[in-house]
N, CA, C, O and CB atoms as a CASP TS submission, in Angstrom:
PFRMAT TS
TARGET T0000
AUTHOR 0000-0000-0000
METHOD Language model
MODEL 1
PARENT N/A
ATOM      1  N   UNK     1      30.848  -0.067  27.884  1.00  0.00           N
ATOM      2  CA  UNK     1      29.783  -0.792  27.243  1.00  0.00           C
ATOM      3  C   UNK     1      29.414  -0.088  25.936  1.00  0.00           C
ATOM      4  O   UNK     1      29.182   1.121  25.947  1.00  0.00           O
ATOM      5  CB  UNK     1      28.563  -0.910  28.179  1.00  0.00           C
ATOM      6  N   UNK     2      29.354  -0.772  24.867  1.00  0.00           N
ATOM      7  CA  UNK     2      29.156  -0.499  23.677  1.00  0.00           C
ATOM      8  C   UNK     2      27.458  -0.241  23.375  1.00  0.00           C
ATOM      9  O   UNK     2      26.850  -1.310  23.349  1.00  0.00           O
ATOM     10  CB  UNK     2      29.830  -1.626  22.925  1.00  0.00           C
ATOM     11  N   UNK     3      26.718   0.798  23.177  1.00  0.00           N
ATOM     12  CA  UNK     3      25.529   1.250  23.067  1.00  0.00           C
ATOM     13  C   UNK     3      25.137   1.333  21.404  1.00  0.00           C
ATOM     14  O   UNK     3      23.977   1.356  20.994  1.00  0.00           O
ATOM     15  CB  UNK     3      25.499   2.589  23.858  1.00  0.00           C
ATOM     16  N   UNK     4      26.148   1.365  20.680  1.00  0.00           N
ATOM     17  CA  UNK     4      25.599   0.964  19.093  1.00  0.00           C
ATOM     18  C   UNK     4      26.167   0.707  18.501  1.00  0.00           C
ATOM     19  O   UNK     4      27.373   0.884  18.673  1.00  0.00           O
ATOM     20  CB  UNK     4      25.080   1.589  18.297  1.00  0.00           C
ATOM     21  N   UNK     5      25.689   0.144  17.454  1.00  0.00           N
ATOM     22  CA  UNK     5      26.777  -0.639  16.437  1.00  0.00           C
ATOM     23  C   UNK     5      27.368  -0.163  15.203  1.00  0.00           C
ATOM     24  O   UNK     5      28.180  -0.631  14.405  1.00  0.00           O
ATOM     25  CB  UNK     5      26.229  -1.773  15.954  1.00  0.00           C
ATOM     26  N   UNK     6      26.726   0.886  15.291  1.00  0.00           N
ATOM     27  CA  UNK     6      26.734   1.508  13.568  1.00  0.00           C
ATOM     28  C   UNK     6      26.305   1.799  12.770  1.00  0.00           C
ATOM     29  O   UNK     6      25.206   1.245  12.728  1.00  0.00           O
ATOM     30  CB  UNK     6      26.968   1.269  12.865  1.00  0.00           C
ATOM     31  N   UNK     7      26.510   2.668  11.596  1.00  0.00           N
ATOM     32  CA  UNK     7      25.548   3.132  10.639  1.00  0.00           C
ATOM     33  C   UNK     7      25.937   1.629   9.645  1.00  0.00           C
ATOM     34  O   UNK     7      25.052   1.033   9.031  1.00  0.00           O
ATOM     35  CB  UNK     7      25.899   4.981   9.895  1.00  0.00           C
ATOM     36  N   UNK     8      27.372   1.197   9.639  1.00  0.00           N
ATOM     37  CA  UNK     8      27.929   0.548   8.224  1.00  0.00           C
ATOM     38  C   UNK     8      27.287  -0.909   8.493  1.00  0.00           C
ATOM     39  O   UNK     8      26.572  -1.398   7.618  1.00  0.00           O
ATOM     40  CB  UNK     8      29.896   0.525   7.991  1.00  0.00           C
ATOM     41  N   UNK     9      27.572  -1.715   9.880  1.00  0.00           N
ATOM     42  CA  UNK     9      26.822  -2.950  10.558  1.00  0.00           C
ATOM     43  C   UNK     9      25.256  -2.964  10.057  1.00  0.00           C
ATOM     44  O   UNK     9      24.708  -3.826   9.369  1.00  0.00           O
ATOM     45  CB  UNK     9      26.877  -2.806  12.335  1.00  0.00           C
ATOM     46  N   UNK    10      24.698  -1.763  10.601  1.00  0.00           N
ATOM     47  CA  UNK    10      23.258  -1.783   9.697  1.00  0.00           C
ATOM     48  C   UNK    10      22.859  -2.165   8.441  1.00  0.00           C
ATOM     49  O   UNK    10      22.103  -3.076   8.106  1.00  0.00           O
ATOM     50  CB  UNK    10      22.841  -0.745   9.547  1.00  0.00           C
ATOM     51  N   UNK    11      23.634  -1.120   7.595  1.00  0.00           N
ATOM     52  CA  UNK    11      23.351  -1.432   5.959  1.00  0.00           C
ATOM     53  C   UNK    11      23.669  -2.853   5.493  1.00  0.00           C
ATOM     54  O   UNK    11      22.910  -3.684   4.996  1.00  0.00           O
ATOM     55  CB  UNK    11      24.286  -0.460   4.989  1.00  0.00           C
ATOM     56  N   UNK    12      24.638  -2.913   5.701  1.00  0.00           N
ATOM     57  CA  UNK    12      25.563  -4.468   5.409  1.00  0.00           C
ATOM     58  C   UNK    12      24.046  -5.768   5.921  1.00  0.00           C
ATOM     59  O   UNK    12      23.583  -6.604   5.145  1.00  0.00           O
ATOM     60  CB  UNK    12      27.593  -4.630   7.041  1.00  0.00           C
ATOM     61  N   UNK    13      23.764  -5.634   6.813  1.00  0.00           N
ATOM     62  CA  UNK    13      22.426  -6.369   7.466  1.00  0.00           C
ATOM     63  C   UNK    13      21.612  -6.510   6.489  1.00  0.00           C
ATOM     64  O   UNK    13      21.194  -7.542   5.963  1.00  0.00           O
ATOM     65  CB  UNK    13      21.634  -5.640   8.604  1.00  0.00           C
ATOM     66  N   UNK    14      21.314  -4.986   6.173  1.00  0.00           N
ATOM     67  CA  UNK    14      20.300  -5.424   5.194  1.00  0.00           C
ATOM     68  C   UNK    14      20.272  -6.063   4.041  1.00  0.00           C
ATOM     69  O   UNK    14      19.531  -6.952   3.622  1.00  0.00           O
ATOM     70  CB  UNK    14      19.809  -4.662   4.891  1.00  0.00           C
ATOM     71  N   UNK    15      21.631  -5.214   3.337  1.00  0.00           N
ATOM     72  CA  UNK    15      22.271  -6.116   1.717  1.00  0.00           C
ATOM     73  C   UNK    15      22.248  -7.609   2.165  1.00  0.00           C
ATOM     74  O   UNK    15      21.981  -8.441   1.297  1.00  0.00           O
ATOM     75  CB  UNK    15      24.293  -5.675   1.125  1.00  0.00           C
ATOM     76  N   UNK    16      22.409  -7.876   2.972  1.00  0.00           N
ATOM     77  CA  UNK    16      22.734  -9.237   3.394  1.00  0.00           C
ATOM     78  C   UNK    16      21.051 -10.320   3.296  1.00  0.00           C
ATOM     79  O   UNK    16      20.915 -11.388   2.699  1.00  0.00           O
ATOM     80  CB  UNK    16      23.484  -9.029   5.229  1.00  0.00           C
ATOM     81  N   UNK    17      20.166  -9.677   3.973  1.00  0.00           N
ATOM     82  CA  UNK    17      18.953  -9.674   4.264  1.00  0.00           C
ATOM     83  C   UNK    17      18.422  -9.685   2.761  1.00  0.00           C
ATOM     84  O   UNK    17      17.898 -10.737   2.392  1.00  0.00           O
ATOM     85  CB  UNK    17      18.552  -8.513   5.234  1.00  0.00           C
ATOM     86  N   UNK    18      18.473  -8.993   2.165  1.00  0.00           N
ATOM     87  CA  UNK    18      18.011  -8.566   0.390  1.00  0.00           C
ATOM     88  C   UNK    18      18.538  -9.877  -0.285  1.00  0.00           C
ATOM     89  O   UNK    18      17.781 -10.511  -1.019  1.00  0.00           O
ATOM     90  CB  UNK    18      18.986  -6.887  -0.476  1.00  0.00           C
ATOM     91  N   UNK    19      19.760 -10.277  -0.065  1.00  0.00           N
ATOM     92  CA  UNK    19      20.643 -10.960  -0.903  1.00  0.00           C
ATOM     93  C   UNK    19      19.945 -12.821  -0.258  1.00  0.00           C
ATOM     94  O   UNK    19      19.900 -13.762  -1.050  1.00  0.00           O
ATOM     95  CB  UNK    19      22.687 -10.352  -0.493  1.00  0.00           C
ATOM     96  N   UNK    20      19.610 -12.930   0.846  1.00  0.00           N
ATOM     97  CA  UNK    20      19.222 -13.872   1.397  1.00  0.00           C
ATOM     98  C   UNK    20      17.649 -14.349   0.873  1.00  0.00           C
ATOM     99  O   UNK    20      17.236 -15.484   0.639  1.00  0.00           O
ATOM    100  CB  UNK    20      19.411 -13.525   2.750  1.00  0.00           C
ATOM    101  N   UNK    21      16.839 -12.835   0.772  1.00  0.00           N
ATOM    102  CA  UNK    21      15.733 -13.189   0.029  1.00  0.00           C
ATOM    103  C   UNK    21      15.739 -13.720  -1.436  1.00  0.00           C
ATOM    104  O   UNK    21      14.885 -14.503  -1.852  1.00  0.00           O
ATOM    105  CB  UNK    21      15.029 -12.157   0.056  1.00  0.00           C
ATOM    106  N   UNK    22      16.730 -13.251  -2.159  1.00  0.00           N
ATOM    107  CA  UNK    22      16.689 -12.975  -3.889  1.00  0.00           C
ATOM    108  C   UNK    22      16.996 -14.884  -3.962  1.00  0.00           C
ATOM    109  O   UNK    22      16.355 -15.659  -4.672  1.00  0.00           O
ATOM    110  CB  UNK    22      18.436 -11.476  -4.829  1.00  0.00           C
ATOM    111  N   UNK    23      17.943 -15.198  -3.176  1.00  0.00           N
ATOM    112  CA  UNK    23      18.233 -16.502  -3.112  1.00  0.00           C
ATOM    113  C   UNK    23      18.261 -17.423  -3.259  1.00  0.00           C
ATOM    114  O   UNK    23      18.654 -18.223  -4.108  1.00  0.00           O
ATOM    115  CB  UNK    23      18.236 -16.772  -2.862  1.00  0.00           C
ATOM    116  N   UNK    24      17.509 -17.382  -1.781  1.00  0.00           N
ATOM    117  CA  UNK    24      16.581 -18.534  -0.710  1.00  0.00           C
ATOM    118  C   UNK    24      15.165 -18.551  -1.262  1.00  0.00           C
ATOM    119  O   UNK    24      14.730 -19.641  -1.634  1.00  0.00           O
ATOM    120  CB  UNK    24      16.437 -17.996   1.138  1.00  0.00           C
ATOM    121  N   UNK    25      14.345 -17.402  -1.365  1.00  0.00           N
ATOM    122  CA  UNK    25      12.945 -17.502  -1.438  1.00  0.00           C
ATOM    123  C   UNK    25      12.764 -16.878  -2.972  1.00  0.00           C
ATOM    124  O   UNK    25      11.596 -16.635  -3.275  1.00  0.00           O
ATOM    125  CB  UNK    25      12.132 -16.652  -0.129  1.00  0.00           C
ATOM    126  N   UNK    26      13.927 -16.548  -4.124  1.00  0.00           N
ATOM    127  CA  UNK    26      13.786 -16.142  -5.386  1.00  0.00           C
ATOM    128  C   UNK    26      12.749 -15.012  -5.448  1.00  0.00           C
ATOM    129  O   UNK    26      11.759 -15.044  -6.179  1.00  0.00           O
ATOM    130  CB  UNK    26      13.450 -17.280  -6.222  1.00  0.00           C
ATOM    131  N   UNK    27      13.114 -13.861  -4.486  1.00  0.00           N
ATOM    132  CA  UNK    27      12.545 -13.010  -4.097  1.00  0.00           C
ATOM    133  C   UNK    27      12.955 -11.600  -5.157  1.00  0.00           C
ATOM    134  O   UNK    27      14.053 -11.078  -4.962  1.00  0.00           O
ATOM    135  CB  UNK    27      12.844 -13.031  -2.631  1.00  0.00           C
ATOM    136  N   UNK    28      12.343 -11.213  -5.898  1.00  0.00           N
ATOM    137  CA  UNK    28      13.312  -9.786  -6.213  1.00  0.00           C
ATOM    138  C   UNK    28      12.614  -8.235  -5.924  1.00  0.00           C
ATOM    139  O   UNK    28      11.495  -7.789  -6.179  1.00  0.00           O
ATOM    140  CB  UNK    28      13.713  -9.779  -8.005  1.00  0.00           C
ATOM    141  N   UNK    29      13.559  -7.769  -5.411  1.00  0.00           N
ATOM    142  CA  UNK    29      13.031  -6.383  -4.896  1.00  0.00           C
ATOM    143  C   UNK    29      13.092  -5.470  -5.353  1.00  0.00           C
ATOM    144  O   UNK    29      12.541  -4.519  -4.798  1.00  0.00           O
ATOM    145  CB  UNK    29      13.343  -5.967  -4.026  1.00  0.00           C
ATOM    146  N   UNK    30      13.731  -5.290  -6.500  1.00  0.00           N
ATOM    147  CA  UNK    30      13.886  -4.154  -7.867  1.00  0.00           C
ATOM    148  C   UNK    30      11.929  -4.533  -8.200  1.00  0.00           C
ATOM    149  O   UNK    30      10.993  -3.746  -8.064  1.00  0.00           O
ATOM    150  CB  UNK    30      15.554  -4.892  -9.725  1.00  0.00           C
ATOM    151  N   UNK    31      11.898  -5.754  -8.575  1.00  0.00           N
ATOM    152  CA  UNK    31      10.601  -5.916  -9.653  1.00  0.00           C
ATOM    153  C   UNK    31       9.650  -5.781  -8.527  1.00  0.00           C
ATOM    154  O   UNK    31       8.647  -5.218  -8.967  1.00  0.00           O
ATOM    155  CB  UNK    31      10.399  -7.529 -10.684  1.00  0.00           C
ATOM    156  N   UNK    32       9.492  -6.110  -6.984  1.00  0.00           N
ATOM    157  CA  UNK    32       8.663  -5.603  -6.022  1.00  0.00           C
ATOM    158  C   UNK    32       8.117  -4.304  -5.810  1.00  0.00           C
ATOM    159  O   UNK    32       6.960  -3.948  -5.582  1.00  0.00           O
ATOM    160  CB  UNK    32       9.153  -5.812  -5.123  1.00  0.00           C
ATOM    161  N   UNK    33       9.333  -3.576  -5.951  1.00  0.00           N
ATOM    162  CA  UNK    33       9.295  -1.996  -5.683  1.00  0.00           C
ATOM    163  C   UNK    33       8.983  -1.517  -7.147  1.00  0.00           C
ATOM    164  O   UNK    33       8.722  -0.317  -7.059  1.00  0.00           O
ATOM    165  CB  UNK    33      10.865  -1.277  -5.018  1.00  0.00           C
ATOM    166  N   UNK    34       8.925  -1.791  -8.012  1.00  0.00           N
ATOM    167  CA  UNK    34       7.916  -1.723  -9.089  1.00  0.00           C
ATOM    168  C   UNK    34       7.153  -1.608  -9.555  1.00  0.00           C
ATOM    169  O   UNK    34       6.813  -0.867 -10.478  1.00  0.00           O
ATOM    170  CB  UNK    34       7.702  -1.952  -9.410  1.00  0.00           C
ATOM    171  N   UNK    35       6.601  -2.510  -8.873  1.00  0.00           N
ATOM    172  CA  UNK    35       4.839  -3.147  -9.239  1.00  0.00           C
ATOM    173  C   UNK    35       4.039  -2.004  -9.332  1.00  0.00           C
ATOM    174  O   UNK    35       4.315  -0.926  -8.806  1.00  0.00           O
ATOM    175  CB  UNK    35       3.992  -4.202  -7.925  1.00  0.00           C
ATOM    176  N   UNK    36       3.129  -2.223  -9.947  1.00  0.00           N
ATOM    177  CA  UNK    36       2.000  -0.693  -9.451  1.00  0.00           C
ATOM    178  C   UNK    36       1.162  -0.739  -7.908  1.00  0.00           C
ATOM    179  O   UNK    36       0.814   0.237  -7.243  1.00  0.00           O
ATOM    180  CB  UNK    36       0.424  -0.572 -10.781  1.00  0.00           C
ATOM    181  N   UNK    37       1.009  -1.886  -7.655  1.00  0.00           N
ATOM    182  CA  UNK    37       0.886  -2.132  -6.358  1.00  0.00           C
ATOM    183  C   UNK    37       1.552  -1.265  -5.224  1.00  0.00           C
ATOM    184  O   UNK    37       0.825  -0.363  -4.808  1.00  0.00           O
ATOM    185  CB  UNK    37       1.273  -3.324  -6.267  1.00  0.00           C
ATOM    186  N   UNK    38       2.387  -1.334  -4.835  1.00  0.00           N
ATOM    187  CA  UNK    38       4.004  -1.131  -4.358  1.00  0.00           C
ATOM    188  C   UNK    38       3.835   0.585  -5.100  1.00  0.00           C
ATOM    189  O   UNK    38       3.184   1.507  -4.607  1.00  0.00           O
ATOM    190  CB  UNK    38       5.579  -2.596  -5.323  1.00  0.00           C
ATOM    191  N   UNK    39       4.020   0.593  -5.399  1.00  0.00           N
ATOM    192  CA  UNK    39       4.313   2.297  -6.285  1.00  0.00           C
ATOM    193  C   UNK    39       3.465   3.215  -5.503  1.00  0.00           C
ATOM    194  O   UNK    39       3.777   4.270  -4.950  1.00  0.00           O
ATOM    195  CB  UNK    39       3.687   2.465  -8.210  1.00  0.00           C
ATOM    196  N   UNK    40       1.866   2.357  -5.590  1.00  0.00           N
ATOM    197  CA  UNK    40       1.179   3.468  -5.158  1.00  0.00           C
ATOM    198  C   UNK    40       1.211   3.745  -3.680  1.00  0.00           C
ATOM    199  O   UNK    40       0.976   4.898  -3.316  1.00  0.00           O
ATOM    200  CB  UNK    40      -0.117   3.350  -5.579  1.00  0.00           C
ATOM    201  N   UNK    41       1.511   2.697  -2.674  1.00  0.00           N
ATOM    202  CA  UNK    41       1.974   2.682  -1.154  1.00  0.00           C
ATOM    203  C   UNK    41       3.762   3.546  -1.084  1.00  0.00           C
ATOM    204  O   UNK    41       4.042   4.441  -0.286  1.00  0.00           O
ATOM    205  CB  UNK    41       2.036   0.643  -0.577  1.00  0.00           C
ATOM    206  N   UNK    42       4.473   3.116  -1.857  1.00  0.00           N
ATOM    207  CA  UNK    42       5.741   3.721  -1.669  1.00  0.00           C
ATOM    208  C   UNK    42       5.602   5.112  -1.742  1.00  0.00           C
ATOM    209  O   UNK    42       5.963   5.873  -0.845  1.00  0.00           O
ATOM    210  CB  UNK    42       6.714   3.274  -2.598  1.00  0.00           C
ATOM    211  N   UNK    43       4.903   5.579  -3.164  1.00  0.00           N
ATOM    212  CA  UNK    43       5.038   7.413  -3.688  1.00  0.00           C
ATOM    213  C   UNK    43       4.741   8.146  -2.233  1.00  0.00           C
ATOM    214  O   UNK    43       5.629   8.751  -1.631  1.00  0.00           O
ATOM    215  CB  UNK    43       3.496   8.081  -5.147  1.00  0.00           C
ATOM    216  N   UNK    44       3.485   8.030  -1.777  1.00  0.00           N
ATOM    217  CA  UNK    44       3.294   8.620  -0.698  1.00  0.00           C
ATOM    218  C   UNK    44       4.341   8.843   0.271  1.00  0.00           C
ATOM    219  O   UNK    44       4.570  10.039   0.456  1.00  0.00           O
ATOM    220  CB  UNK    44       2.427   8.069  -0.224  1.00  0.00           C
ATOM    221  N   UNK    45       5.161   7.900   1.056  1.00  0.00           N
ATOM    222  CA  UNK    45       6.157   7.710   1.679  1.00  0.00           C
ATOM    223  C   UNK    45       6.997   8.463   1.213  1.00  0.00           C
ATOM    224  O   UNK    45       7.460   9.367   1.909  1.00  0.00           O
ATOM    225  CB  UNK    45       6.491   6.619   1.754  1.00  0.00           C
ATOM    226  N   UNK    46       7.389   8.269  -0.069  1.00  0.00           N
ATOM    227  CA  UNK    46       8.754   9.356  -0.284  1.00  0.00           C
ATOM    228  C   UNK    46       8.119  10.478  -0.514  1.00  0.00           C
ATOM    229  O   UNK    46       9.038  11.294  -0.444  1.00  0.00           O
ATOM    230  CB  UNK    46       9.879   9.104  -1.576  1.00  0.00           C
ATOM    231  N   UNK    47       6.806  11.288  -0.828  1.00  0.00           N
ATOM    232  CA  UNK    47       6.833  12.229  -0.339  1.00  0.00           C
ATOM    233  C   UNK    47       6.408  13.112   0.875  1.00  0.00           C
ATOM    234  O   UNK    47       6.215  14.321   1.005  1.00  0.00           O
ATOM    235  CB  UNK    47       6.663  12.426  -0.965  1.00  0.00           C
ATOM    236  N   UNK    48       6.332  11.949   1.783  1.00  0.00           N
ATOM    237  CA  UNK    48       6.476  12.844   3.374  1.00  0.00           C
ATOM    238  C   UNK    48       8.053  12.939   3.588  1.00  0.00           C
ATOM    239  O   UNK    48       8.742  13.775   4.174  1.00  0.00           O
ATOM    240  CB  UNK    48       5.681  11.857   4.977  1.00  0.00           C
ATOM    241  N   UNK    49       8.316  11.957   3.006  1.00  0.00           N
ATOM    242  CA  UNK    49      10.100  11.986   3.903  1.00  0.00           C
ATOM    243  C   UNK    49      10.841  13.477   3.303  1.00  0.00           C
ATOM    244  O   UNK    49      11.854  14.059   3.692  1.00  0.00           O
ATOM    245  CB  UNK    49      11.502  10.185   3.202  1.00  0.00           C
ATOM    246  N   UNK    50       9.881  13.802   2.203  1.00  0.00           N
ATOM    247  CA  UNK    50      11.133  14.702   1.114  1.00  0.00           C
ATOM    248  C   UNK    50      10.085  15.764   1.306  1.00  0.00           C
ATOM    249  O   UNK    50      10.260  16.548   0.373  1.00  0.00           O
ATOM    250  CB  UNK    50      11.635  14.114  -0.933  1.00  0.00           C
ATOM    251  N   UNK    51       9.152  16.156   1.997  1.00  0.00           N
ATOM    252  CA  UNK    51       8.582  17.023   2.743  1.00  0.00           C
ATOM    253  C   UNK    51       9.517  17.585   4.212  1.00  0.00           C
ATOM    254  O   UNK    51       9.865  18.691   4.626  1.00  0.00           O
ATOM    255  CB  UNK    51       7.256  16.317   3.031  1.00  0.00           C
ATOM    256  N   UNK    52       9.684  16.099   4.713  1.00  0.00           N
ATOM    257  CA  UNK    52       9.965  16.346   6.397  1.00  0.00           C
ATOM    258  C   UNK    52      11.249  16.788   6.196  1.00  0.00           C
ATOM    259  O   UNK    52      11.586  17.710   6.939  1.00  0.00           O
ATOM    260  CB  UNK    52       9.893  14.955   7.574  1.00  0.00           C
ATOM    261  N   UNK    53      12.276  16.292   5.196  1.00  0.00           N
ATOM    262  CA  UNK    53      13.564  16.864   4.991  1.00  0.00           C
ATOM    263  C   UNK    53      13.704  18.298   4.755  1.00  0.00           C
ATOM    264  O   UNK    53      14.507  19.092   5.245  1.00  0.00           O
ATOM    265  CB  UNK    53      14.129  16.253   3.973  1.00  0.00           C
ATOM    266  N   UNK    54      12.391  18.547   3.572  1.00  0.00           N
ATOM    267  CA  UNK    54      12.694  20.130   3.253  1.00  0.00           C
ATOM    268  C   UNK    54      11.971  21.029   4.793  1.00  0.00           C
ATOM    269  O   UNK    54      11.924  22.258   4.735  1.00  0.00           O
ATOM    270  CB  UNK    54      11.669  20.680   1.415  1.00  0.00           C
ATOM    271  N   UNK    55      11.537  20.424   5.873  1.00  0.00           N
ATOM    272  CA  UNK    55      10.965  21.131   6.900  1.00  0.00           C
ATOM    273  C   UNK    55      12.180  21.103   8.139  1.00  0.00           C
ATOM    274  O   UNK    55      12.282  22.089   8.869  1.00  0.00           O
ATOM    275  CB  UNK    55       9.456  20.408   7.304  1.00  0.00           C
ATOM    276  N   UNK    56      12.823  20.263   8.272  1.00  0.00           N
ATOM    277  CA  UNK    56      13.849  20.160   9.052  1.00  0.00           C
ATOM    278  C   UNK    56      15.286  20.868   8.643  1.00  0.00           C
ATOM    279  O   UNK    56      16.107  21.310   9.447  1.00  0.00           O
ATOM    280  CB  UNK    56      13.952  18.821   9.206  1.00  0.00           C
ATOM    281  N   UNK    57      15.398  20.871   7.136  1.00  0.00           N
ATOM    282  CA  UNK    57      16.432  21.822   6.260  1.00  0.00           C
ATOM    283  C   UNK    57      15.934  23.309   6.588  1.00  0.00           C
ATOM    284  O   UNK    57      16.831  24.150   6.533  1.00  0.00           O
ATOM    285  CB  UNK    57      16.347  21.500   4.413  1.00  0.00           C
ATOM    286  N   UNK    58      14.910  23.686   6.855  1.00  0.00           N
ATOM    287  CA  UNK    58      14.421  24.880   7.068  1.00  0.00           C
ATOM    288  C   UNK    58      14.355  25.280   7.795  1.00  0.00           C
ATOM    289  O   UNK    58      14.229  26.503   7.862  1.00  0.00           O
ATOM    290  CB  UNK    58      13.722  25.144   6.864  1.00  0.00           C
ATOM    291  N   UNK    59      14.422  24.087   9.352  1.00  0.00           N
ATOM    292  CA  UNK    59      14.616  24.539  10.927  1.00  0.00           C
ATOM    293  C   UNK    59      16.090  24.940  11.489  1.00  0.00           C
ATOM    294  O   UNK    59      16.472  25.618  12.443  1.00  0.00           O
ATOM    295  CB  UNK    59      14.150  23.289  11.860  1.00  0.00           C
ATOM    296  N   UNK    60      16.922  24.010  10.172  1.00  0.00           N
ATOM    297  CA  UNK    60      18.319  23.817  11.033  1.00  0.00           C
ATOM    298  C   UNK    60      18.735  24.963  10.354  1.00  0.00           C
ATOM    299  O   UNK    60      19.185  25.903  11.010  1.00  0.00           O
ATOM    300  CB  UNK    60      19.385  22.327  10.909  1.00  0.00           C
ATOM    301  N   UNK    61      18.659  25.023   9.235  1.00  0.00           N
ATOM    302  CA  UNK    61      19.154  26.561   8.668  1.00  0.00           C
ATOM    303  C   UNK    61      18.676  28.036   9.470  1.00  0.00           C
ATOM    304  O   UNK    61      19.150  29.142   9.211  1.00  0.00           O
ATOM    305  CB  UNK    61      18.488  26.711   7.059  1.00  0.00           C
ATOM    306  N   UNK    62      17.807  27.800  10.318  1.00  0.00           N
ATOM    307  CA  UNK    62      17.211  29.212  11.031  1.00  0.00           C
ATOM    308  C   UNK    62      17.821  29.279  12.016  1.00  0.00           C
ATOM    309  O   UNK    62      18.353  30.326  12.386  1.00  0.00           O
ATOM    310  CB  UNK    62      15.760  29.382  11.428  1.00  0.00           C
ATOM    311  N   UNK    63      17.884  28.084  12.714  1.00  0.00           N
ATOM    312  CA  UNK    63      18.694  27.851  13.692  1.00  0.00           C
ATOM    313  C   UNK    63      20.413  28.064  13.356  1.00  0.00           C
ATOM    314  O   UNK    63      21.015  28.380  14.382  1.00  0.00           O
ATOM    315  CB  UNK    63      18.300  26.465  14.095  1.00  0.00           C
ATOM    316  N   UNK    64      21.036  27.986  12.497  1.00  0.00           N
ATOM    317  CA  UNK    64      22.437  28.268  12.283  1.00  0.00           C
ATOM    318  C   UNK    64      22.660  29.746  12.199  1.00  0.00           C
ATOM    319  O   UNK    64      23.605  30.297  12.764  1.00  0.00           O
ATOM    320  CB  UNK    64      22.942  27.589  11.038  1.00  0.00           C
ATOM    321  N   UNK    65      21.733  30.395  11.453  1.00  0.00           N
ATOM    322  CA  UNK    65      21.818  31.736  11.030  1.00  0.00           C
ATOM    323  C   UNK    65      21.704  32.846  11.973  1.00  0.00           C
ATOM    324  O   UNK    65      21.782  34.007  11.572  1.00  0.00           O
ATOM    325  CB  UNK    65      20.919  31.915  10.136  1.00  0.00           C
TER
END
């Protein structure tokens, strides 16, 4: 029994998903993720993720050494 599908099945989903919005509903997500709206909810986000990376880069490296 097959338990996952993939990293590549995923992405492809989404391009697919992106490409279905830009379309169908003349959606664009370059000029979404833009906005100042959007900017000020996103910044935050990327910097926990690029926090949690440099905290987990710092666990696995202690742990290797």
């Amino acid at each position: 029994m097959k338990t996952s599908e993939g990293f590549i099945g995923k992405v492809l989903l989404i391009i697919v998903a992106i490409l279905f919005a830009k379309y169908y509903f003349d959606f664009d997500v370059l000029v979404w993720a833009k906005s100042p709206e959007e900017q000020s909810f996103i910044a935050p986000l990327i910097s926990i993720i690029k926090q949690f990376y440099v905290w987990a880069d710092g666990v696995v490296r202690s742990i290797v050494t």
